[in-house]
C-alpha positions as CSV (number, residue, x, y, z in Angstrom):
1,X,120.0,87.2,39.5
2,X,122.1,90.2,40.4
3,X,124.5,91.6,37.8
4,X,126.5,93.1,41.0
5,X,126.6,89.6,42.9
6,X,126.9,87.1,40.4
7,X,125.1,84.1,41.7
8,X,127.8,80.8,41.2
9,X,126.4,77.0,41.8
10,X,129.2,74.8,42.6
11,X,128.5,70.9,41.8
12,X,130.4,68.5,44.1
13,X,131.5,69.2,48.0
14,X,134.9,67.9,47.9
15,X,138.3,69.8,48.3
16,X,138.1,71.2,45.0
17,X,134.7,72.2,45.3
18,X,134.9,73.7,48.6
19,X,137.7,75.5,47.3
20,X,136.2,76.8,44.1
21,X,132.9,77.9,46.4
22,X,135.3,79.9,49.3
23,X,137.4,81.3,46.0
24,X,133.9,82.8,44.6
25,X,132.5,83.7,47.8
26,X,135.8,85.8,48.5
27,X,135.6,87.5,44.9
28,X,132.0,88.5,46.0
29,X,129.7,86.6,44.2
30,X,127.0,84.6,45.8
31,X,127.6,80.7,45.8
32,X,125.2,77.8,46.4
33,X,127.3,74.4,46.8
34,X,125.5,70.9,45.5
35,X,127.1,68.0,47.6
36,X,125.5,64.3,46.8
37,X,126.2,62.7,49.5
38,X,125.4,63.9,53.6
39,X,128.7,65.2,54.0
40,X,131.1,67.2,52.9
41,X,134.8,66.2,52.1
42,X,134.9,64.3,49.2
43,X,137.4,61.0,49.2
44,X,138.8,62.5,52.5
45,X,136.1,61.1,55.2
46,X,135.8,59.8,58.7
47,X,133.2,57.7,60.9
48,X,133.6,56.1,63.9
49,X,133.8,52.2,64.8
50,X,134.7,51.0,68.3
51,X,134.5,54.2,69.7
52,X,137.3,55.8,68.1
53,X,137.5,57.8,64.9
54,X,138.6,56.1,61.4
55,X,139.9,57.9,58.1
56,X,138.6,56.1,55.3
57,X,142.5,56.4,53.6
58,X,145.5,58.0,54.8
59,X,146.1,61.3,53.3
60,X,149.4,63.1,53.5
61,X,150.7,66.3,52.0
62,X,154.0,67.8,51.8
63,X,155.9,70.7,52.9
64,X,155.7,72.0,48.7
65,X,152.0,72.0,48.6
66,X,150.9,75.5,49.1
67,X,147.8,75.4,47.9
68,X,146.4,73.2,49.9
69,X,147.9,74.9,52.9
70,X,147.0,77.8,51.9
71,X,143.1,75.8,51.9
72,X,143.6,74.8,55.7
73,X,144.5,78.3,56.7
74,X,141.3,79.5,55.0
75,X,139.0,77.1,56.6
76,X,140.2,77.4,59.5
77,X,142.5,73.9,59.9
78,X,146.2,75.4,60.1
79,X,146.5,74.0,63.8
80,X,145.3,70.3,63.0
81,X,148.0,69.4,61.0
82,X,151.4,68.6,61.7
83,X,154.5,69.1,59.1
84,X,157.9,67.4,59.9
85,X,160.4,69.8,61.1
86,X,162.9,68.0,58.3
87,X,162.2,64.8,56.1
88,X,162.5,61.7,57.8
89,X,161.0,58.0,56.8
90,X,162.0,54.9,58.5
91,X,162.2,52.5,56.1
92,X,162.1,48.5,57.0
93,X,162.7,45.2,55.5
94,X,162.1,41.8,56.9
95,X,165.0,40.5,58.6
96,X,167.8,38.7,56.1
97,X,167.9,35.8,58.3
98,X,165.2,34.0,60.5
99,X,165.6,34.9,63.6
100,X,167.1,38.4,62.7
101,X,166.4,41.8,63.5
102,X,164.2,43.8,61.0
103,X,166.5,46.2,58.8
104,X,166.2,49.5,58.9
105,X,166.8,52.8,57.2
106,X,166.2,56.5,57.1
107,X,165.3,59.2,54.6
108,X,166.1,61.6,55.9
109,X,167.5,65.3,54.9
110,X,170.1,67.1,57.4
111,X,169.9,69.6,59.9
112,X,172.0,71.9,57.9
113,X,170.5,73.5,54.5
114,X,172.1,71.3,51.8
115,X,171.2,72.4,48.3
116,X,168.6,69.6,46.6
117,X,169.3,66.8,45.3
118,X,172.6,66.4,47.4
119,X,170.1,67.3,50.5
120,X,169.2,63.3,50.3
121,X,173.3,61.9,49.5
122,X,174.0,61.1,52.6
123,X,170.5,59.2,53.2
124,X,170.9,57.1,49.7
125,X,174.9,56.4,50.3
126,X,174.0,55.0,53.7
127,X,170.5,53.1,52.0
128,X,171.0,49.8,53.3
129,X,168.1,48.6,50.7
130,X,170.1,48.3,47.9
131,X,173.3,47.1,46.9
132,X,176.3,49.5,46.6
133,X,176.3,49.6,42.8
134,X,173.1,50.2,42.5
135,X,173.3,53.1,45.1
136,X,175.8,54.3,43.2
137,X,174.0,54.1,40.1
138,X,170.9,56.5,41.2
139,X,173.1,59.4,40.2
140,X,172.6,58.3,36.4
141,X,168.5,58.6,36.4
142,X,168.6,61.6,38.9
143,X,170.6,64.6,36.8
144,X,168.7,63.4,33.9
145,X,165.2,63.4,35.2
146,X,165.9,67.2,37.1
147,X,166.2,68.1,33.2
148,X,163.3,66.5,32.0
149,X,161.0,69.7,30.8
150,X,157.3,68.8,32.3
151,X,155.4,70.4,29.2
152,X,157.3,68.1,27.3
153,X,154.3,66.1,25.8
154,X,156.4,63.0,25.1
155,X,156.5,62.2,28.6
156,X,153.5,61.1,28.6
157,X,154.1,58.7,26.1
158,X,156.4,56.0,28.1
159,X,156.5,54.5,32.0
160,X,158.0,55.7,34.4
161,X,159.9,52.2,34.6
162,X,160.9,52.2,31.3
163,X,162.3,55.3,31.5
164,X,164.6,54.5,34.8
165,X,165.6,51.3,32.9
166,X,167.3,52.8,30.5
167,X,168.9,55.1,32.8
168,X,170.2,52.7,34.6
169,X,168.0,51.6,37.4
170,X,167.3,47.7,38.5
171,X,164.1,46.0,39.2
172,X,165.6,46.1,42.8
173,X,166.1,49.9,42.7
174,X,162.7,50.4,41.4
175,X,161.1,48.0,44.1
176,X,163.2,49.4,47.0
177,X,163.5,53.0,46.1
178,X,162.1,54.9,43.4
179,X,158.4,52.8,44.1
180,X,158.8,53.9,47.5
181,X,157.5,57.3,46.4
182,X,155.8,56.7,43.1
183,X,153.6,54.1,44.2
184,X,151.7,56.3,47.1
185,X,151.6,59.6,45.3
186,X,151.2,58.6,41.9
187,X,148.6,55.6,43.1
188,X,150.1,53.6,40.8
189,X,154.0,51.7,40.7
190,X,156.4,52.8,37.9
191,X,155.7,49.9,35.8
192,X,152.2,51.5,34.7
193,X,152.7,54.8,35.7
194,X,153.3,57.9,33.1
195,X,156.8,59.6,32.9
196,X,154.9,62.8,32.7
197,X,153.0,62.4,36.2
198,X,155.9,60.9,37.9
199,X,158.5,63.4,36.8
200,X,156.7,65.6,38.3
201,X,156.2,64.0,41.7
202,X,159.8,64.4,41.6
203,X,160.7,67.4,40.4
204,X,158.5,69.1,42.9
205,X,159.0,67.1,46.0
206,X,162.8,66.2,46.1
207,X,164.6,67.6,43.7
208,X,164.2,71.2,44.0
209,X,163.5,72.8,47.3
210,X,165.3,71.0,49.8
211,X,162.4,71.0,52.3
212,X,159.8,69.8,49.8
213,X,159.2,66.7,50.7
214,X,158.7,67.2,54.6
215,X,155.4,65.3,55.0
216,X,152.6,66.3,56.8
217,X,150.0,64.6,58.4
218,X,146.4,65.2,59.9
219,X,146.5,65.1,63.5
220,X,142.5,65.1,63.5
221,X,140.1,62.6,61.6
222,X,139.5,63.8,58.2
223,X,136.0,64.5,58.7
224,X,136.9,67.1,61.3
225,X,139.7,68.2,59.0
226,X,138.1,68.9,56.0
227,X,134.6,68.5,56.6
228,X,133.8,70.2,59.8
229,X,136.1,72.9,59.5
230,X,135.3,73.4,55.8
231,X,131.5,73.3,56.8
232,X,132.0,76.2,59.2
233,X,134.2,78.4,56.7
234,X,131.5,78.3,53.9
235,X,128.8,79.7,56.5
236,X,131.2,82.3,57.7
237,X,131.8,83.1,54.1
238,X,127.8,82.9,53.2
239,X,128.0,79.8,51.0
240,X,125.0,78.2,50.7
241,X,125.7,74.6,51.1
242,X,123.1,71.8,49.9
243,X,123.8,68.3,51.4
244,X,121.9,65.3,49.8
245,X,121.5,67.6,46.5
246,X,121.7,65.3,43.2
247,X,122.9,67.0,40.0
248,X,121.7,65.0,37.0
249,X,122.6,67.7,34.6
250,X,123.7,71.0,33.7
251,X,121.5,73.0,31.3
252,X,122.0,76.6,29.6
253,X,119.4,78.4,30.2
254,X,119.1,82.0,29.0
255,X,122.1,84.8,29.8
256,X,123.5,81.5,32.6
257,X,122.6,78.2,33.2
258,X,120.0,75.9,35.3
259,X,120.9,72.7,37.3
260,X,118.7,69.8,37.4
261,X,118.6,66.8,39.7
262,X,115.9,64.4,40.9
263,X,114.5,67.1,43.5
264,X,115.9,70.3,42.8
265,X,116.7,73.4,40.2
266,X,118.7,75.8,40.5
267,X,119.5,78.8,38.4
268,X,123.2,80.3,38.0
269,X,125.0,83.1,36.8
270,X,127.7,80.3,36.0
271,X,128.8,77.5,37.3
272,X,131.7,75.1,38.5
273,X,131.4,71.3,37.7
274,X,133.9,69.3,40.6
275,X,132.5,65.9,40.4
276,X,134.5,63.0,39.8
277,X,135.9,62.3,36.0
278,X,133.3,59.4,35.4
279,X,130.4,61.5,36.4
280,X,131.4,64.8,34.6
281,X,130.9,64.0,31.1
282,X,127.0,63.0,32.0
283,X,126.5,66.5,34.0
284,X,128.1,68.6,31.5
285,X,125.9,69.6,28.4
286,X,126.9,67.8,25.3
287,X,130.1,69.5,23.4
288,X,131.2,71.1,26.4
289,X,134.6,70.0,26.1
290,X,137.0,67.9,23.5
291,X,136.6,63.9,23.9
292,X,133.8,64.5,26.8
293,X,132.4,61.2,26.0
294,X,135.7,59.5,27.0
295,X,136.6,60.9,30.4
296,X,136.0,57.1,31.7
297,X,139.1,55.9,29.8
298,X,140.9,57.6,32.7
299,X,139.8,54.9,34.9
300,X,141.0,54.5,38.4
301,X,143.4,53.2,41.0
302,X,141.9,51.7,44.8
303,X,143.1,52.8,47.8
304,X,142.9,50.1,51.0
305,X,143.4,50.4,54.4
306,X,143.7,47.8,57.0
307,X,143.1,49.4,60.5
308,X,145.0,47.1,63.5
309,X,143.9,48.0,66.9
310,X,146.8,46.4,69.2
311,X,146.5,45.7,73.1
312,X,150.1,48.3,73.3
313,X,152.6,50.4,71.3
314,X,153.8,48.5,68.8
315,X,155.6,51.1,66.6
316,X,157.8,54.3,67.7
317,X,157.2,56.2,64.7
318,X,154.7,58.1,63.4
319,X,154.9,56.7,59.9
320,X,157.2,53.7,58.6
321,X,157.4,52.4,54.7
322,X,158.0,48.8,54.1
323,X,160.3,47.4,51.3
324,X,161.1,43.8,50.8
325,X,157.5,42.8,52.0
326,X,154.1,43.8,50.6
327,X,153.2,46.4,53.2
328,X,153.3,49.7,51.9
329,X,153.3,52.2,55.0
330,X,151.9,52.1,58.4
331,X,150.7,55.0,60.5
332,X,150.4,55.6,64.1
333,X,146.5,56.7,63.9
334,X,146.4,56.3,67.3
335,X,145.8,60.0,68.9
336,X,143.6,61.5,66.0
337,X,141.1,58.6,66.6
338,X,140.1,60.0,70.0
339,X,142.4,57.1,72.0
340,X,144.6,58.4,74.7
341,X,148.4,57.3,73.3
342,X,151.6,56.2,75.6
343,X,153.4,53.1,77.3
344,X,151.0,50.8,78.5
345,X,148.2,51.8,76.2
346,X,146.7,50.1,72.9
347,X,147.9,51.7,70.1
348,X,145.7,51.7,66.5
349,X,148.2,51.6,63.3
350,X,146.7,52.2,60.2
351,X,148.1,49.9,56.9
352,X,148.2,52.0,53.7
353,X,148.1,50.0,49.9
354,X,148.0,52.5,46.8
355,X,147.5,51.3,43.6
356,X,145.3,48.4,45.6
357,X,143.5,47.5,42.8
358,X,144.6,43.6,43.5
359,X,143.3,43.6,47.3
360,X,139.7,44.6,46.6
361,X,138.5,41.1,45.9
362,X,139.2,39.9,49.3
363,X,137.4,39.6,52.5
364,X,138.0,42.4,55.1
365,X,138.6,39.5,57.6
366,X,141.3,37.3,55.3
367,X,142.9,40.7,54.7
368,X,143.1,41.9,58.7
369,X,144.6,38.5,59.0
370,X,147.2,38.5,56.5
371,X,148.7,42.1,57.3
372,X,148.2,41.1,60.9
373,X,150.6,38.1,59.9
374,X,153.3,39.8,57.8
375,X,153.7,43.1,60.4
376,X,155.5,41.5,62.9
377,X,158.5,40.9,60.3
378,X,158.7,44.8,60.3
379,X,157.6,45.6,63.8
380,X,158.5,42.4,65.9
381,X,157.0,43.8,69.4
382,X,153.8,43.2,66.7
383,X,154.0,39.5,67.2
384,X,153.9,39.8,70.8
385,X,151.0,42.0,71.4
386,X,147.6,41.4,70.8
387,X,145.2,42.0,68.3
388,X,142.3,43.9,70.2
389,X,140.5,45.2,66.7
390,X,140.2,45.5,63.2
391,X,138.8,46.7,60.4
392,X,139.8,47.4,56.7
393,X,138.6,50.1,54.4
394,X,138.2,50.1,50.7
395,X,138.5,53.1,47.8
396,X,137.8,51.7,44.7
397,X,137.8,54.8,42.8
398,X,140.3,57.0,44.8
399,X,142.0,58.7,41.6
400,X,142.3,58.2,38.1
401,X,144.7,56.3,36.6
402,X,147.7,58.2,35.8
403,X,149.1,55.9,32.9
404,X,151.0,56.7,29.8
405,X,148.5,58.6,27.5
406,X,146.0,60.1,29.9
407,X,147.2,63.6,29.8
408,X,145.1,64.0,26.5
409,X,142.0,63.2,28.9
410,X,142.7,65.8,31.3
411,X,141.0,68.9,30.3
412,X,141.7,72.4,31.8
413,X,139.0,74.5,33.8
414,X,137.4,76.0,30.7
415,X,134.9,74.2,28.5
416,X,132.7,75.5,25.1
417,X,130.5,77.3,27.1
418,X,131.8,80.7,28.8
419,X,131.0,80.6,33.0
420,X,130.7,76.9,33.2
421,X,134.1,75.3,34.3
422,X,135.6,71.9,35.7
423,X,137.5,71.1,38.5
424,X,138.8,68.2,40.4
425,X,141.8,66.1,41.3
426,X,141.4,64.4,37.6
427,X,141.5,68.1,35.8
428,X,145.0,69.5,34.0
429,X,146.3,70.7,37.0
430,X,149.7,69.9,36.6
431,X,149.9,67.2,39.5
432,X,148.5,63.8,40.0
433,X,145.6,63.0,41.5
434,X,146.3,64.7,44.9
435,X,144.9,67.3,47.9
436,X,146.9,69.8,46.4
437,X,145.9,69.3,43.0
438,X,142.3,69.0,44.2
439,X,142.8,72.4,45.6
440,X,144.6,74.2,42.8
441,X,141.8,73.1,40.5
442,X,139.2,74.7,42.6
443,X,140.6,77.6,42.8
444,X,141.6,78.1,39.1
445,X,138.1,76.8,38.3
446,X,136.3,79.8,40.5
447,X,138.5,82.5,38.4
448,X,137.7,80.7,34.9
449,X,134.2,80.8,35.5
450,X,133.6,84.5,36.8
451,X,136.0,85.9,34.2
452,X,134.1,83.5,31.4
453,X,131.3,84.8,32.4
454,X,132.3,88.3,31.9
455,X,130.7,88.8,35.9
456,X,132.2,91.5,38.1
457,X,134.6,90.6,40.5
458,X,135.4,92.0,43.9
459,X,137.7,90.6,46.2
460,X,136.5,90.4,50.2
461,X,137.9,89.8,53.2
462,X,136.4,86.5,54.9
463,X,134.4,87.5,57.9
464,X,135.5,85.6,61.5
C-alpha cells in the first residue's frame, strides 16, 4: 500500500457506493469496488421480458436533488433524464357517479415565478379532491410545518398524521392530499410515518424553492441509467470494480483494514461500508458504531409494480396519481422500454404501490388482474383496449422504515474505527430513504474515510 495513493475498498455497488468509489477515485486514491450481486445499481435495476426493457420500481427525483444530479453528470447520464419544465401532476378519482367521467385535477405551479408556498394556491384552491373547507383549511398545517426546525429531535417522536390532525387536517385531506406525496417519497403513508422524515420531504420539495418539486424521470431503463453508465465512469476513473464479490466481514488489520468473503481478501488503506442496513452491522467489526446490533429494528417498506402492456395508448400523460382508488401512480414506461410510442401503437404503463408491504402476499397473476380491473375507472380508454402483457415486480426491502423513533438508528458516516465509514440510503443523511440521499451518503462517506484515515488527498480531474 502506497502512502501517496491511498488504496480505498468500497463494499456494495449501489448509488451510494458508486458514489463514494468516483468521490475517492477523484481525490486520488486508488479504489477497488465489492458488488455482491452481477451488476451494478443497487435497488435501481432493469431486465428485459417480452422484448422490451422493465425497471424493477419506478424511481423519480426532483428538480431540489442536486446531488444526485450532480451523480448523473459525473457518470455520464445528464442526457437520459428528463426534468419537468414546471410541476405538473394529473391527479384522478373514479367518477362520482356510474357512468361518469373520471375527475380530474392538476398540481401544478405557474408559468410566472410565484414565491413558495403560494407557488401551489392556485392548484390547491381549484383541488377538486377535497371539499372547500378543507381546502381552505390546508393553510393551518402549512405555515406551521415551514417552521418546524428539522434538527428538532422531537419530531421524530410523533406521525406525521398526528401531527396534521391536530393542525387541522381530515382523514380526507390526508388520503387525498398530503398522502399524495408522503406515501411515495417517504414509502410509508402519514399514519406510520415520522414527523421528522416527512417534514422534511416538505420543507425541501414544496415549500421552499418554488421549482423544487419539478419531477424528473429516467427516459432510459435503470440498468442503462445507473448501471451501464456508472460501469463506464468507474473504468474511466480507474475504479477497480469486482462483480459477484461477497463481503462476509471487515477486519482491522495492521495500519488499515482486510476484507474477507467466501473467495476473496482484500487489503485497504480504509474503507467504505454501503450495504444495506440489515447487512451492515454483520460486516462491520464489533463496536464499530453505537446500537450496531440493532440496525434491523429499522426494518423495511416493499415497493410493487404491476407492468400493463395495452394493445394502444391508453394515457396522455407521462405520469398520473390516483386518489379515491387504491392505485398509487401510473407511468407511461412505454419509450424507455425499447417500444416505438404514438397513435395506433401499444402502450406499456407501469403501476407504482409504496409502502406495499400489504400486496406482497399475492400472486403476480391475481394482482395484474385486479389493477387491470380498477384502471379503467381512472383511464376509461383502459376498459376498451386490450390487455396484450403483464407482469408485476416485487421489492420487499426497498427502504427502511422511516417511522417514529428510527432517527436514533441512523448513524452518520463515521464509526469507532478511523478510515472505515458507512453509507447508504438508511445512513443520517438528512433525507429519507431516497436516490439523493443514497448519493449524499456516498459522497460524505468517501471524505470521512480519507480524512479518518489521516490519507493524503488530491483532487483530479476525471479523464474522458
Amino acid at each position: 500500500m502506497s502512502a501517496s495513493r491511498p488504496h480505498v475498498a468500497v463494499i456494495g455497488g449501489g448509488l451510494a457506493g458508486i458514489a463514494a468509489a468516483l468521490e475517492c477515485a477523484d481525490l486520488g486514491a486508488r479504489v477497488t469496488l465489492l458488488e455482491r450481486r452481477g451488476r451494478l445499481g443497487g435497488l435501481t435495476w432493469s431486465f428485459q421480458h417480452g422484448g422490451r426493457w422493465v425497471d424493477n420500481g419506478q424511481h423519480v427525483f426532483l428538480r431540489c436533488c442536486d446531488e444526485y444530479q450532480w451523480f448523473l453528470g459525473r457518470i455520464g447520464a445528464a442526457g437520459d433524464v428528463q426534468l419537468q419544465d414546471r410541476l405538473d401532476i394529473p391527479v384522478v378519482s373514479p367518477a362520482p357517479a356510474p357512468g361518469g367521467r373520471p375527475r380530474v385535477a392538476r398540481l401544478r405551479r405557474p408559468a410566472v415565478r410565484v414565491p413558495a408556498p403560494l407557488h401551489l394556491a392556485g392548484s390547491l384552491i381549484r383541488y377538486r379532491h377535497l371539499g372547500v373547507r378543507d381546502r381552505l383549511a390546508l393553510g393551518l398545517a402549512v405555515a406551521p410545518l415551514r417552521r418546524l426546525r428539522l434538527d428538532d429531535p422531537s419530531l421524530d417522536g410523533e406521525t406525521f398524521a398526528a401531527w396534521l390532525a391536530r393542525h387541522g387536517q381530515s382523514p380526507a385531506a390526508v388520503s387525498a392530499l398530503w398522502d399524495l406525496i408522503t406515501v411515495p417519497t417517504v414509502n410509508l403513508g402519514a399514519s406510520e410515518a415520522s414527523l421528522a422524515v416527512a417534514a422534511k420531504v416538505f420543507q425541501t420539495g414544496l415549500l421552499g424553492d418554488p421549482a423544487a418539486a419539478d419531477i424528473g424521470w429516467s427516459r432510459v431503463p435503470l440498468g442503462r441509467l445507473h448501471g451501464d453508465n456508472a460501469a463506464a465512469a468507474l473504468a474511466r476513473s480507474g475504479v477497480e470494480v469486482r462483480l459477484a464479490a461477497r463481503v462476509e466481514r471487515v477486519e482491522p488489520s495492521g495500519a488499515g483494514f482486510s476484507v474477507l468473503g467466501p473467495t476473496l481478501s482484500v487489503d485497504a488503506d480504509a474503507v467504505v461500508v454501503a450495504v444495506p442496513h440489515d447487512d451492515a452491522g454483520g460486516v462491520l467489526p464489533p463496536g464499530a458504531v453505537p446500537g450496531q446490533d440493532r440496525l434491523g429494528e429499522l426494518g423495511s417498506s416493499a415497493v410493487v409494480d404491476v407492468h400493463l402492456v395495452y394493445d394502444r395508448p391508453v394515457m396522455t400523460w407521462p405520469l398520473m396519481a390516483g386518489v379515491g382508488t387504491p392505485l398509487q401512480w401510473v407511468f407511461d414506461r412505454t419509450a424507455s422500454s425499447g417500444m416505438e410510442p404514438g397513435p395506433g401503437r401499444p402502450q406499456y404503463l407501469a403501476v407504482s404501490f409504496s409502502a406495499a408491504d400489504h400486496l406482497l402476499g399475492r400472486r403476480p397473476e391475481e394482482l395484474a388482474g385486479w389493477v387491470a380491473a380498477e384502471l379503467p375507472r381512472l383511464l376509461p380508454v383502459a376498459g376498451e383496449a386490450r390487455l396484450v402483457d403483464s407482469l408485476v415486480t416485487k421489492e420487499r426491502r426497498a427502504t427502511f422504515r422511516a417511522v417514529p423513533g428510527t432517527a436514533r438508528l441512523r448513524r452518520g458516516p463515521r464509526t469507532s474505527w478511523p478510515g472505515l465509514t458507512l453509507a447508504g440510503a438508511w445512513t443520517d443523511t438528512g433525507w429519507p430513504a431516497t436516490m439523493e440521499g443514497a448519493v449524499r451518503s456516498g459522497r460524505a462517506a468517501a471524505h470521512a474515510c480519507l480524512a479518518g484515515a489521516a490519507l493524503p488527498l488530491q483532487h483530479t480531474e476525471e479523464v474522458a
